[in-house]
N, C-alpha and C positions, 0 to 999 in steps of 0.2 A: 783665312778661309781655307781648309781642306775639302779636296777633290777625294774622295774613297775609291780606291778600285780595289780587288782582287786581293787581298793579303798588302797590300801596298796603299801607301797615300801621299798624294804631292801635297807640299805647302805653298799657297802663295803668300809671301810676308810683304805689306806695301813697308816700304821705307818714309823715315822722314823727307829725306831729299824727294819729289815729286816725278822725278824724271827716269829713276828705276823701281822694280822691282823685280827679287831673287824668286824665283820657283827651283827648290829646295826637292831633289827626287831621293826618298828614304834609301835605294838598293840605285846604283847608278849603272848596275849591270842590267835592268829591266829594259822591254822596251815599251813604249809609252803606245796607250794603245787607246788615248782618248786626247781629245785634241784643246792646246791649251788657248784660251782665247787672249790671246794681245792686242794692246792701244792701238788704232787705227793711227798709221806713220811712226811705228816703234818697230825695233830688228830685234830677233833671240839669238844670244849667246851661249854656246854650249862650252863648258869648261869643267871639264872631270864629274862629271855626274851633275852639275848646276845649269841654269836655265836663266839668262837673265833678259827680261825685256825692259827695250833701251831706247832714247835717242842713241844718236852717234855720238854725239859731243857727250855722252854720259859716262858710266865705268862697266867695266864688266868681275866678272865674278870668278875666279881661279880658287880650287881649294876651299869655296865658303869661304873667303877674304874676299872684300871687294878691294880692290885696287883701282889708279889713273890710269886711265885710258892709254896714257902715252908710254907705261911700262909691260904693257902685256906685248906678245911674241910678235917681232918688227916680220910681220907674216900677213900678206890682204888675205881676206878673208874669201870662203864661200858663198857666193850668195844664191838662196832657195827663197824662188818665186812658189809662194802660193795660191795656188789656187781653190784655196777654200776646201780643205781635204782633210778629213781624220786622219789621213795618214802621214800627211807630212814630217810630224814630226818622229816621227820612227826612223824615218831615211835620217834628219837632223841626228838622232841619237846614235846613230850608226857612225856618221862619220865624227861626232863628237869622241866616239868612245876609240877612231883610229888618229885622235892626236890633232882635228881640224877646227880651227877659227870659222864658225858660221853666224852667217846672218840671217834670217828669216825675215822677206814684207809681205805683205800681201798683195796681188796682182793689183790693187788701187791703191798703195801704200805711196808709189812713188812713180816718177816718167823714167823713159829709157835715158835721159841724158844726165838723170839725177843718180840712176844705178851706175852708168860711166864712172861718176864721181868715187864712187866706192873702191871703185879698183878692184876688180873682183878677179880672182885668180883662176875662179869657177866659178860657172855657175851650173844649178840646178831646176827645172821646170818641173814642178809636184804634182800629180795628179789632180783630179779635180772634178767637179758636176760640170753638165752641158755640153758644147762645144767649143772652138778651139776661138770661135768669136766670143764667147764670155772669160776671153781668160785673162781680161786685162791687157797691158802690157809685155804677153809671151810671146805674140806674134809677132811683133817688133823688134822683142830682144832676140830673137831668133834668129832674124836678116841682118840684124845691125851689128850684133856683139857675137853671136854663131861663129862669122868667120874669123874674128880676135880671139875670142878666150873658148877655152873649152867649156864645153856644154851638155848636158846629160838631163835626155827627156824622159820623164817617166808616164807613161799613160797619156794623158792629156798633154803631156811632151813630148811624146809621140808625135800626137795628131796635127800642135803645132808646127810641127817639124815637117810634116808632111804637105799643111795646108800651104805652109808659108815659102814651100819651093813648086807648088803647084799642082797636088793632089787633092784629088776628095777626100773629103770623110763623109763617109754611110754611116747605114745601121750594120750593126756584125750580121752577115747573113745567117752565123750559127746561134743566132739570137742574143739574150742579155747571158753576158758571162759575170755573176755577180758572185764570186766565193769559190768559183768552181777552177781545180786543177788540170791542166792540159800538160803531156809532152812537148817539148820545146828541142825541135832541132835546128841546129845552126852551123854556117861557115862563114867563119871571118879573112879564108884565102889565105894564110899562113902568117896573117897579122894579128897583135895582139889588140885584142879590141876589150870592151865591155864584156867579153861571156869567156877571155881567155882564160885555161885551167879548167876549166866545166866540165862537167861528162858530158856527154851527144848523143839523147837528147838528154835533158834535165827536166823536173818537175815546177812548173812555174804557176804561182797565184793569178789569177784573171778576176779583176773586177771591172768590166769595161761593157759598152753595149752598143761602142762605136770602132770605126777601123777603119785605116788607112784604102779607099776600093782598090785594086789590084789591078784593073785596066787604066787608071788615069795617075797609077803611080808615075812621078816626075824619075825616069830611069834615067833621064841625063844630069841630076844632080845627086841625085842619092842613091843607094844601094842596099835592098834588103841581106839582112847578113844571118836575120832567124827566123820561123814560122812553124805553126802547128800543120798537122796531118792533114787537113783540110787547108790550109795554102791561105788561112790568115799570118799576115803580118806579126810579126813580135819584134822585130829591131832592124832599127834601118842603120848607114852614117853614109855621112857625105859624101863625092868622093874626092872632092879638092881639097874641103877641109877636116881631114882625118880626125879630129878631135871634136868634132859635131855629132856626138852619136844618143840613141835612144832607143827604148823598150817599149813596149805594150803592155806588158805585165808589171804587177808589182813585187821590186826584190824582197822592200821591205816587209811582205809578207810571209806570216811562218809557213804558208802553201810551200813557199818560194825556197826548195832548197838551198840554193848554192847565193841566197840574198846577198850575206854578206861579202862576197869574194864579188858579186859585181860593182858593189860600191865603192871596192877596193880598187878594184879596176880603173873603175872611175876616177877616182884621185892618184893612181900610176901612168894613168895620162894627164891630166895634170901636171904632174912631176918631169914627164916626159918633154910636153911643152915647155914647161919654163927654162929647162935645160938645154933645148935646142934653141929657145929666144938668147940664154945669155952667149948661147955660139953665136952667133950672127952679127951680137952687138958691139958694138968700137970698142976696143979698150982706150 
């Protein structure tokens, strides 16, 4: 079955074996701008331009080679919770194409003690419809696994994020932001965060028509670090666990100028974490 878009087409090829299938992207430099639909309790693998959805105990896909499981890079993976988003997998191809092992479920794909299991080195919270009570799983993973591993909200990870230490989410007082670009200024206090190396302000994509309210922000857990001209929210982090951070806006939008270098961001805290976990730990 091919998916048509734009000058491009993805392939889905089912396999004999029953437990994968390869999605085959013709240009592995694009980025995916329609949303591919995977088996309800299966994960995507991103591997140099390939796309494999998977159980776990299945194989992934390097090079268009499928390979065992037990030989691909001794590296836990990313895991991005979906929340039911065109977009998601854009962010997925972003950090596929800087060298990372991702997973993709769907916010009903799995529990929070079943994601544990994975070992996730990140995680990711995707945009998504509704609120932050349809997101599945986000809310949980937010409180539970927030303060262990790092974590990076986008949009409706935001809101998570906000809900789940005891903020509201409204409606945007500046109405539905569905496409439309705003200025984005920010201070991260001379620490490198999610927006480090950006100009000030930057061009950011808004697709949202909700937002964190500003009088019942939780300021004893979190700390706004961005925001438009009008004093909405665009990024909070925690403040005890520095590697808990998120946006309002979407990087992976091409509104979004500086998208890819926040992604990047993202996975250099990451890197940061794990290298202050292996100080601390016994030799």
């Amino acid at each position: 079955m091919a998916i048509s878009l734009p000058s491009r087409t993805i392939v889905l090829q089912t396999q004999r074996n029953p437990q994968f299938s390869t999605v085959h992207i013709s240009n592995p430099q694009i980025t995916l701008t329609t949303k591919l639909c995977t088996p309800i309790g299966k994960s995507v693998s991103i591997r140099n331009g390939s796309l494999l959805v998977r159980n776990a105990s299945a194989v992934i896909a390097e090079n268009g080679v499928l390979v065992n499981e037990k030989k691909k890079r001794d590296v836990n993976p990313i895991v991005v919770i979906d929340n039911y988003d065109s977009f998601t997998y854009n962010l997925c191809q972003y950090m596929g194409e800087m060298g990372c092992a991702v997973e993709v479920y769907r916010n009903d794909d799995l529990t929070v003690e079943e994601l544990k299991k994975r070992n996730p080195r990140g995680i990711l919270i995707s945009p998504g419809p509704g609120t932050p009570q349809d997101s599945g799983i986000s809310l949980q993973t937010v409180l539970e696994l927030g303060p262990v591993v790092p974590l990076f909200g986008v949009c409706m990870g935001l809101q998570c994020i906000g809900e789940a230490f005891g903020g509201k989410i409204i409606r945007a007082p500046s109405g539905v932001m569905h496409g439309k670009s705003s200025p984005v200024f920010y201070d991260e206090k001379g620490e490198d965060g999610l927006l480090a190396g950006l100009p000030n302000p930057f061009t950011a994509g808004r697709y949202h028509s909700l937002v964190i309210e500003n009088e019942t922000f939780p300021g004893d857990e979190l700390e706004i670090t961005a925001w438009t001209a009008d004093g909405s929210i665009m990024a909070v982090r925690h403040k005890k666990y520095r590697h808990l951070q998120a946006v309002q806006f979407h990087p992976e939008s091409i509104i979004t100028t500086e998208g890819k270098t926040i992604v990047h961001n993202f996975l250099k805290l990451v890197e940061k974490f794990e290298n202050a976990q292996r100080k601390v730990q016994p030799t």
